[in-house]
DRENDO-1510 file (C-alpha; in Angstrom, 1 decimal, always signed):
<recs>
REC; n; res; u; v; w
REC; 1; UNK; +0.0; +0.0; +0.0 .
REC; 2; UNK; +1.5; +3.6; -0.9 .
REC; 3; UNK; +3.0; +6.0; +2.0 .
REC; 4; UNK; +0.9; +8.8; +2.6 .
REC; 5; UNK; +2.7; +12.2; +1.7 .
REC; 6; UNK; +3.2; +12.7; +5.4 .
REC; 7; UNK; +5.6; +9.6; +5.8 .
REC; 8; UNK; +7.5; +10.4; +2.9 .
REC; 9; UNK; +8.0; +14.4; +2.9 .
REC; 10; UNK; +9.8; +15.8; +5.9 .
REC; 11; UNK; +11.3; +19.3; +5.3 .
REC; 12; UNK; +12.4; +18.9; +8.9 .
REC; 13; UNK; +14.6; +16.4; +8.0 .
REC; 14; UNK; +16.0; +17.0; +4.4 .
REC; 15; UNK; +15.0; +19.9; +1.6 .
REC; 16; UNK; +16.1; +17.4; -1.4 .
REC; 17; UNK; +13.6; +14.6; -2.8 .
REC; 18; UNK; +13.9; +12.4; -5.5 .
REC; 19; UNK; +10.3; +12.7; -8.3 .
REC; 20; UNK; +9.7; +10.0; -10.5 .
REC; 21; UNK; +6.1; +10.7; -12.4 .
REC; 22; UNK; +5.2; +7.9; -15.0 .
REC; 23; UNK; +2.6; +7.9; -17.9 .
REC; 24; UNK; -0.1; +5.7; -18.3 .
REC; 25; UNK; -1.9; +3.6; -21.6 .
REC; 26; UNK; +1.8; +2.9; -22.8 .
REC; 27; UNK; +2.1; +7.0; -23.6 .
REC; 28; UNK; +4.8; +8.2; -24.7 .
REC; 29; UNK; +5.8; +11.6; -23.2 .
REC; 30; UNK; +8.8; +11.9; -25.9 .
REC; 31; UNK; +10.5; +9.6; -28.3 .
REC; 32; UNK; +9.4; +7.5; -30.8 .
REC; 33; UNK; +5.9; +5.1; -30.4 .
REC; 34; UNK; +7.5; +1.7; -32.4 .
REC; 35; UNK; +3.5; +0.5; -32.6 .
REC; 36; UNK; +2.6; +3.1; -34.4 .
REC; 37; UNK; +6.1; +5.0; -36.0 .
REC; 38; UNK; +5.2; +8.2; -34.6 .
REC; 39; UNK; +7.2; +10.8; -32.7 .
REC; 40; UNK; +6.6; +12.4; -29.8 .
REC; 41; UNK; +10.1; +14.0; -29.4 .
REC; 42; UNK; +8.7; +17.4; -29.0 .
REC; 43; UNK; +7.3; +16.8; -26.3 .
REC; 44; UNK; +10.6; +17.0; -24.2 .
REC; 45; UNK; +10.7; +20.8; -24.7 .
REC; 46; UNK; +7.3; +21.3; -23.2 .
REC; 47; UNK; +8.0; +19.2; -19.9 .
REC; 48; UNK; +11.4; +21.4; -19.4 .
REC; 49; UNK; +10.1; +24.8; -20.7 .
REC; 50; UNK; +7.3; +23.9; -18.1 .
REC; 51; UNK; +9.8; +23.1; -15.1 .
REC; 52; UNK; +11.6; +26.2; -15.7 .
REC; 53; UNK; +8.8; +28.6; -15.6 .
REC; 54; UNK; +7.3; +26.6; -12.3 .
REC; 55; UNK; +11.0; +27.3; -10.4 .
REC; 56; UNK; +9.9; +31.1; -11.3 .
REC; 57; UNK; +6.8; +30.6; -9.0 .
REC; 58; UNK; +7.3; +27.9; -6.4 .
REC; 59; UNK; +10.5; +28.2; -3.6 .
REC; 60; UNK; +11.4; +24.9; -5.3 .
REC; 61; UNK; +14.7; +24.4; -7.3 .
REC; 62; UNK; +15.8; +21.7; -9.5 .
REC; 63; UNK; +19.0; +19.6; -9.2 .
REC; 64; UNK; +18.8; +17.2; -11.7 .
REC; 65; UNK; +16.3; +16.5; -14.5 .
REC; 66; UNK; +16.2; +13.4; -17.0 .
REC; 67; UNK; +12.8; +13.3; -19.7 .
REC; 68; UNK; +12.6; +9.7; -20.6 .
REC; 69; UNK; +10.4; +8.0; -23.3 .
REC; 70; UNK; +7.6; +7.3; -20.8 .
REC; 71; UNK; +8.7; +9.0; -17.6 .
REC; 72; UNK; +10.5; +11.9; -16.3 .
REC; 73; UNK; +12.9; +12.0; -13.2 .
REC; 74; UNK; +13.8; +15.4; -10.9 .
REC; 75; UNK; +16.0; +16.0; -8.0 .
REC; 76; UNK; +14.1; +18.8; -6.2 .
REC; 77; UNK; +15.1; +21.3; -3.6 .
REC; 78; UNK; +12.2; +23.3; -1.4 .
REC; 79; UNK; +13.5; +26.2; -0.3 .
REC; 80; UNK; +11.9; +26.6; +2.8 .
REC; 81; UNK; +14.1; +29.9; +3.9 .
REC; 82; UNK; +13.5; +32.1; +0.9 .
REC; 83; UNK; +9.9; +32.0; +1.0 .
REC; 84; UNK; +9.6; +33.3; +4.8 .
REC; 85; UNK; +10.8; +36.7; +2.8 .
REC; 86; UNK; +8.2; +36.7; +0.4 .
REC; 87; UNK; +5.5; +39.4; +1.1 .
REC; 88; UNK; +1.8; +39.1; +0.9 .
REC; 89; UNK; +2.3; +40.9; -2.3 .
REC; 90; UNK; +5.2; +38.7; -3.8 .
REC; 91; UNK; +3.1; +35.5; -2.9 .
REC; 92; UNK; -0.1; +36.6; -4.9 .
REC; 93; UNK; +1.9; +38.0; -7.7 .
REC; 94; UNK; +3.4; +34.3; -8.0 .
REC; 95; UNK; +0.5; +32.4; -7.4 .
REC; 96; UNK; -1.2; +34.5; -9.9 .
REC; 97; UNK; +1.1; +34.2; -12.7 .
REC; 98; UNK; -0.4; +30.1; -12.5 .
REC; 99; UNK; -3.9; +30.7; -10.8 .
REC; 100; UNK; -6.5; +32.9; -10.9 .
REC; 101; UNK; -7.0; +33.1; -7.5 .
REC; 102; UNK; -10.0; +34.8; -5.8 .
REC; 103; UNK; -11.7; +38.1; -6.6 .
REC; 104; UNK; -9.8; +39.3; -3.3 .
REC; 105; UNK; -6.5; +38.4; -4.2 .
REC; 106; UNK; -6.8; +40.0; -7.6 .
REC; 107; UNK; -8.0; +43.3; -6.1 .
REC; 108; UNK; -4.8; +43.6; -3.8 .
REC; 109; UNK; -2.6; +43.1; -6.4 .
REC; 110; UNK; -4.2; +45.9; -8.4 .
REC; 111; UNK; -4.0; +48.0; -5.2 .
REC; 112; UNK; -7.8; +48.4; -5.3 .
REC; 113; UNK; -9.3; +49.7; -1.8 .
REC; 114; UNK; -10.3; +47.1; +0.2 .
REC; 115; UNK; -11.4; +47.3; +4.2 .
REC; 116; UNK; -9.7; +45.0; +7.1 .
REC; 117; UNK; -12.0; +42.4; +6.9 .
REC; 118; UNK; -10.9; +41.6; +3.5 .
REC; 119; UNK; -7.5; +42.5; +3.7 .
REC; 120; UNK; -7.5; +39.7; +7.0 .
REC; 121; UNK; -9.1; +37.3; +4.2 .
REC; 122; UNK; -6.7; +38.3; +1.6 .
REC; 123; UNK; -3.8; +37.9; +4.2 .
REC; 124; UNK; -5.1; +34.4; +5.0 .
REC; 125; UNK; -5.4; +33.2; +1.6 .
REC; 126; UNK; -1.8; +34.4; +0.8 .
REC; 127; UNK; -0.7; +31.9; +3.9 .
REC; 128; UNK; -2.3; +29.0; +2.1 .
REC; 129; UNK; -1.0; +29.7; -1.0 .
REC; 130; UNK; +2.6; +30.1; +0.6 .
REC; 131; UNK; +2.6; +26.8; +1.7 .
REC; 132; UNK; +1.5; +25.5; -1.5 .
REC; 133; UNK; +4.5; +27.1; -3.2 .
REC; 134; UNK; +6.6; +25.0; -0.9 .
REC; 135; UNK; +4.8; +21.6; -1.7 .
REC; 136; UNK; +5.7; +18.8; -4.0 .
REC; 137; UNK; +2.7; +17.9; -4.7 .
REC; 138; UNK; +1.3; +21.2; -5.5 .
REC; 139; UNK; +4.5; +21.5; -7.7 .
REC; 140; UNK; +3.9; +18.4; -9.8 .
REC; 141; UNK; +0.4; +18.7; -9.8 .
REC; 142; UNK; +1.1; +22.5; -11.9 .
REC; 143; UNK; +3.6; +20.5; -14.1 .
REC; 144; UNK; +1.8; +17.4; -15.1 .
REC; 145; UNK; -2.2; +18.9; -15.4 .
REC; 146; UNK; -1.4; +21.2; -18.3 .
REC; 147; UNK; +1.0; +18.6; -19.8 .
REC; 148; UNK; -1.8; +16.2; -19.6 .
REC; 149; UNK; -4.2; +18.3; -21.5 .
REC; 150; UNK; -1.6; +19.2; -24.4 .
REC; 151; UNK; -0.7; +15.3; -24.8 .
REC; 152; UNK; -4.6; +14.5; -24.3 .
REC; 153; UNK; -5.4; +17.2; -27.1 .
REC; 154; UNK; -2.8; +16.4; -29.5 .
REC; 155; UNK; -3.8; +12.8; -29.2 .
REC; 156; UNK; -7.4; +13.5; -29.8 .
REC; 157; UNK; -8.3; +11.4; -26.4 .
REC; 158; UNK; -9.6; +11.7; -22.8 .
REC; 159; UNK; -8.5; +10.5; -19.7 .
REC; 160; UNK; -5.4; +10.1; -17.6 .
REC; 161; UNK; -1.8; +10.7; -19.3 .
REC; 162; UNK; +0.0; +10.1; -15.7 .
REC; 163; UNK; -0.1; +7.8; -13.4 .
REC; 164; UNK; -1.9; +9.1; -10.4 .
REC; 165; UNK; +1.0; +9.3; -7.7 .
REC; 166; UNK; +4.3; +10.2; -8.1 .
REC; 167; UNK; +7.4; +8.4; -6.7 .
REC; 168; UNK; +9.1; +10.6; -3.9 .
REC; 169; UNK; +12.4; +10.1; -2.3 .
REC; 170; UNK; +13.8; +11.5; +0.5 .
REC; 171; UNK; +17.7; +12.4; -0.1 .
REC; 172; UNK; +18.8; +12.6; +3.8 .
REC; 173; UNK; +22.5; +13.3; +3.5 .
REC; 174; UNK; +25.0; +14.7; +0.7 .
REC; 175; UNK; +25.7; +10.9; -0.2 .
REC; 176; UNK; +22.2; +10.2; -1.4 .
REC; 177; UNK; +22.1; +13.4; -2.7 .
REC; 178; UNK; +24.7; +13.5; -5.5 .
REC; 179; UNK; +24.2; +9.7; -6.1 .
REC; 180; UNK; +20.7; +10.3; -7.0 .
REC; 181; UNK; +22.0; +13.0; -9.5 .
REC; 182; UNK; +24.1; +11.2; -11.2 .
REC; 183; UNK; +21.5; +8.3; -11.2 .
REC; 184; UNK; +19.3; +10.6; -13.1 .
REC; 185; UNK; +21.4; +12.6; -15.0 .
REC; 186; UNK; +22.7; +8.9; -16.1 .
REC; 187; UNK; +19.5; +7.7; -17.3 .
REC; 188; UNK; +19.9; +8.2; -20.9 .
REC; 189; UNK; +22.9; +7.2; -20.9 .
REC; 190; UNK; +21.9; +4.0; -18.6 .
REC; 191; UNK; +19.3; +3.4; -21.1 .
REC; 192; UNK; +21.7; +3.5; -24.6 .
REC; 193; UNK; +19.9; +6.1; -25.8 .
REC; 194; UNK; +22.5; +9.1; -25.1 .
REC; 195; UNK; +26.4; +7.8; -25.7 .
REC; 196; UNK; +27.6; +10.8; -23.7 .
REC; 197; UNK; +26.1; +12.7; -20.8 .
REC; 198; UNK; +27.1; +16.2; -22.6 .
REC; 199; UNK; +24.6; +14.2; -25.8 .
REC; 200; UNK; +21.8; +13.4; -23.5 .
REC; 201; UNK; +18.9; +16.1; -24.6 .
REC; 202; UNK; +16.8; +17.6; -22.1 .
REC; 203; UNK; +18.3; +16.7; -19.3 .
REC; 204; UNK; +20.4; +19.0; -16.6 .
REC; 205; UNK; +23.7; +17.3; -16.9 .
REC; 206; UNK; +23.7; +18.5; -20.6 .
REC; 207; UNK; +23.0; +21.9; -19.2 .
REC; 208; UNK; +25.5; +21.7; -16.8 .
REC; 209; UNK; +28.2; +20.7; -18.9 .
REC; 210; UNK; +27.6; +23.6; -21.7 .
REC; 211; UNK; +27.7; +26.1; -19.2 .
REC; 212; UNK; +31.1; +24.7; -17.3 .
REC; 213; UNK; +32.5; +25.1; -20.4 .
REC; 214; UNK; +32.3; +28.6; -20.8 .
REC; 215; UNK; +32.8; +28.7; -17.0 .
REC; 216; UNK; +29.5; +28.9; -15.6 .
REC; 217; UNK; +26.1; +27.7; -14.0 .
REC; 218; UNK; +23.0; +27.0; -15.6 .
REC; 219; UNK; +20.3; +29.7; -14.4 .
REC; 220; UNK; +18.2; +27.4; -14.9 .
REC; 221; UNK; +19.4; +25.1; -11.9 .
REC; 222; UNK; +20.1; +24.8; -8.9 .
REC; 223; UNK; +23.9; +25.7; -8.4 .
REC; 224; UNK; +26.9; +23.7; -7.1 .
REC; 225; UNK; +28.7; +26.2; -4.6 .
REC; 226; UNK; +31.9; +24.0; -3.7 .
REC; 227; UNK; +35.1; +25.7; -3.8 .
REC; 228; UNK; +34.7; +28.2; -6.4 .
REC; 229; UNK; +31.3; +29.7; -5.5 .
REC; 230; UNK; +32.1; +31.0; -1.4 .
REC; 231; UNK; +30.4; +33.8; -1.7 .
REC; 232; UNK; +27.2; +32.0; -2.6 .
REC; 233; UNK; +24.9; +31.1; +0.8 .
REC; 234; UNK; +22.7; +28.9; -1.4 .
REC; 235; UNK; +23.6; +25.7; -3.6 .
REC; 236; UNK; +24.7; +22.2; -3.2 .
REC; 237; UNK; +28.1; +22.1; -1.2 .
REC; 238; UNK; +30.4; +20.2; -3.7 .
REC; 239; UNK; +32.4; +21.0; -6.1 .
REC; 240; UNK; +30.9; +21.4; -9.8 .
REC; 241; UNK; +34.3; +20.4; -11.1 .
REC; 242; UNK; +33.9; +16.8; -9.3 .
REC; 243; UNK; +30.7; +16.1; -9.7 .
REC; 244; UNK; +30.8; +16.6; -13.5 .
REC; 245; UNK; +34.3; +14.2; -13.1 .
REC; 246; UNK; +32.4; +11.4; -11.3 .
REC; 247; UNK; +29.8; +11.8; -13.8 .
REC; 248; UNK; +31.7; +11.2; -16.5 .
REC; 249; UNK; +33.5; +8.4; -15.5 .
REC; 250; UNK; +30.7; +6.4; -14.2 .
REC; 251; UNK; +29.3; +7.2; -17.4 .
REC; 252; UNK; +32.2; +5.7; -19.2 .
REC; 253; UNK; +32.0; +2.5; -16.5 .
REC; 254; UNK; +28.3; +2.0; -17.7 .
REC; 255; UNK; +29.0; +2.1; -21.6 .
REC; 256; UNK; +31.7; -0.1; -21.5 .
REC; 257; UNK; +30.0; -2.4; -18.6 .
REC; 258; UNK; +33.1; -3.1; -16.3 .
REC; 259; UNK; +31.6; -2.9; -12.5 .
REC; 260; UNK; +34.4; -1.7; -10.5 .
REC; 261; UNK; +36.8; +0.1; -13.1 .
REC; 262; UNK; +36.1; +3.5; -11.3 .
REC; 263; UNK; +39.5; +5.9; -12.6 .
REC; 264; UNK; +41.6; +6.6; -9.2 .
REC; 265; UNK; +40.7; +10.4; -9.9 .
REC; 266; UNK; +36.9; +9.4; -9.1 .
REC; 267; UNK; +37.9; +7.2; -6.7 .
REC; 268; UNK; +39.6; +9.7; -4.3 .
REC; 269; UNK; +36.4; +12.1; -5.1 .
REC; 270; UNK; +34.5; +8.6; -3.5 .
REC; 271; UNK; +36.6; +8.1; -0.7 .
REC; 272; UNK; +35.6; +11.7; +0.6 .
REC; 273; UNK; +31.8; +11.0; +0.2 .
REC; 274; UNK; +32.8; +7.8; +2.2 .
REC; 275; UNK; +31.3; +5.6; -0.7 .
REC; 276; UNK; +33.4; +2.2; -2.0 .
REC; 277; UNK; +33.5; +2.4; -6.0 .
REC; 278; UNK; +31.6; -0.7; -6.2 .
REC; 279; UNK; +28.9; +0.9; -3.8 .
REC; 280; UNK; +28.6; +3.9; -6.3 .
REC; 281; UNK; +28.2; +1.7; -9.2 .
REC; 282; UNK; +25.3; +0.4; -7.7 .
REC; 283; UNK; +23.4; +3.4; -6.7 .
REC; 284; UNK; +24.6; +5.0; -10.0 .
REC; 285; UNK; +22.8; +2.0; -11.8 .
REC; 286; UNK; +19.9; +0.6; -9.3 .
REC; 287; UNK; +19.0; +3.7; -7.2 .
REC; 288; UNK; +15.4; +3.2; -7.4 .
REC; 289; UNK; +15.4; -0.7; -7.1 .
REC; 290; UNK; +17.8; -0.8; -3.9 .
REC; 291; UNK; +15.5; +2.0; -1.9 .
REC; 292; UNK; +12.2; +2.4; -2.2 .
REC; 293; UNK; +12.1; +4.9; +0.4 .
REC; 294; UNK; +14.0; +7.6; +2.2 .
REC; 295; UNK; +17.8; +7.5; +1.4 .
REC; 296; UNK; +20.4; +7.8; +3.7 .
REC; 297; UNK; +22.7; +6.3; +5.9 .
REC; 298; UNK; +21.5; +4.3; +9.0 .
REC; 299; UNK; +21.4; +7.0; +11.5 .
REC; 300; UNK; +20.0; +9.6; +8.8 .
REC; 301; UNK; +16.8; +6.7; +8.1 .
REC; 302; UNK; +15.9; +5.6; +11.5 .
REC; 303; UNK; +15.7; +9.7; +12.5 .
REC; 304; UNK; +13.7; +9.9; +9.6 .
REC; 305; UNK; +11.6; +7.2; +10.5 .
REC; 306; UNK; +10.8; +8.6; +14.0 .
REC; 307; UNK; +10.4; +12.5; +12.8 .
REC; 308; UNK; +7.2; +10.6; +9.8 .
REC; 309; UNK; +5.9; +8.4; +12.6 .
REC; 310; UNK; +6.8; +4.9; +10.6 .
REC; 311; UNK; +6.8; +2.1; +12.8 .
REC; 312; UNK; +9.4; +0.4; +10.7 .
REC; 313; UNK; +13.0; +1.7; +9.1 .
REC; 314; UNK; +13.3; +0.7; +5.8 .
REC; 315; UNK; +16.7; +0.3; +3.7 .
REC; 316; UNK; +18.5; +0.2; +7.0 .
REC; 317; UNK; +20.9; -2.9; +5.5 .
REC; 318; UNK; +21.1; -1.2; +1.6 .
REC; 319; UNK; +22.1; +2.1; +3.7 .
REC; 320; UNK; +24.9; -0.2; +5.4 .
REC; 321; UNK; +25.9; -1.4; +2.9 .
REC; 322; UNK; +26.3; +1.1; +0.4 .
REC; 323; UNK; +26.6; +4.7; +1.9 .
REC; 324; UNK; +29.2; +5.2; +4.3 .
REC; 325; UNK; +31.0; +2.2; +2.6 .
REC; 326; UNK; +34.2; +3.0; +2.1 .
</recs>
């Protein structure tokens, strides 16, 4: 039986989660349909164009990003602390630029004259929408509705495109973290359909890549502050440099399918993050199959566990075993 939302999301614990959302009736969200010979490539630019605009309304940032034939992978982050400086003003002007809203909300943001009993209304409603621009669900709901309707319309059909729930992750510690990444950012790759991670389309390890190379950071994303970025306050702590280098290598691992032959330059990257190359291989290739939870070490799960109000830790042995391993 699924999780509720409340045993899998826990802000308290972690701000990064793993999103898988699947489509249903063998749709194809992009590629080509081998039934039938027809392509649904462009389809890929409407998910990301979508995903961008949505990190322009919600206090929720994307990591990775991987658009697969049938199913699309993210690595979110909810940025909880930005959004407690958001004004009643910046909150409706967001949620607006998605929703309508109510007659209300729409008369404060043209500055019309309103008395205290609806500015205490409109100040309530702005608290409700706050919180939904800091939840998952709310997020994927504004991604996957509208993409349902264009796929439903250009099919000339009814009905559900996605799958009704969405896979969600926790990522409890910088290990699970950046081998989720590189899971998805490897997916493509994983699945022959990209040789390279700089060929894989649509995804944000192609992004990544095209911006290190004149230097910078996709907008776009969220940013790797490591080393070269200590003036930034916000952004995954590691260095952009070695995650694109254990990227790339385990890339070149997976092509030429020989478990274990990490480089030593990778390997010393590993030995930092406290994970065994063999251990990396293996979340690299069966993230999603080895947890089916929360991901984290031991200590990171069973906290986790307590803070949700599960009864039971899962993935206490595959955390063991493969985070924290070296």
């Amino acid at each position: 039986m699924p999780k509720p939302r409340s045993q899998q999301i826990s802000l308290l614990d972690t701000q990064y989660y793993h999103i898988c959302s699947r489509t249903v009736r063998k749709a194809f969200l992009c590629g080509v349909d081998t039934t039938t010979g027809i392509s649904f490539e462009h389809r890929r630019s409407w998910i990301e164009k979508r995903l961008f605009q949505l990190t322009q309304v919600f206090a929720i940032d994307i990591c990775a990003h991987a658009i697969m034939h049938n199913h699309l992978h993210l690595v979110l982050h909810v940025d909880c602390e930005q959004i407690k400086r958001w004004s009643v003003m910046d909150v409706l002007q967001r949620w607006h630029r998605l929703f309508k809203g109510t007659h209300l909300t729409r008369q404060y943001q043209n500055n019309q004259p309103l008395d205290k009993y609806q500015l205490a209304t409109v100040e309530a409603t702005a608290q409700i929408y706050k919180q939904r621009l800091i939840d998952i669900s709310w997020f994927m709901r504004s991604l996957n509705e509208p993409i349902a309707r264009q796929a439903n319309k250009e099919d000339k059909c009814t009905g559900h495109f996605w799958e009704g729930r969405f896979k969600s992750q926790a990522l409890l510690d910088e290990g699970a973290l950046l081998s989720c990444m590189a899971y998805v950012d490897l997916n493509p790759v994983r699945a022959a359909i990209a040789p390279t991670p700089e060929q894989s389309s649509f995804t944000s390890i192609q992004l990544r890549i095209k911006a290190a190379i004149n230097g910078k950071q996709p907008k776009q994303l969220r940013p790797f502050i490591g080393n070269e970025h200590q003036d930034k306050t916000q952004g995954i702590t590691f260095s952009l440099k070695d995650y694109l280098t254990l990227v790339d290598e385990t890339g070149k691992v997976i092509r030429s399918d020989k478990r274990g032959a990490i480089s030593p330059k990778a390997g010393n990257i590993l030995t930092r993050l406290h994970i065994s190359d063999d251990s990396w291989l293996k979340l690299t290739t069966q993230f999603e199959s080895i947890f089916t939870g929360a991901v984290g070490t031991a200590a990171h799960l069973s906290e986790f566990s307590e803070h949700v109000g599960l009864k039971r830790t899962h993935g206490i042995a595959n955390a063991q075993a493969c985070l924290n391993s070296a």
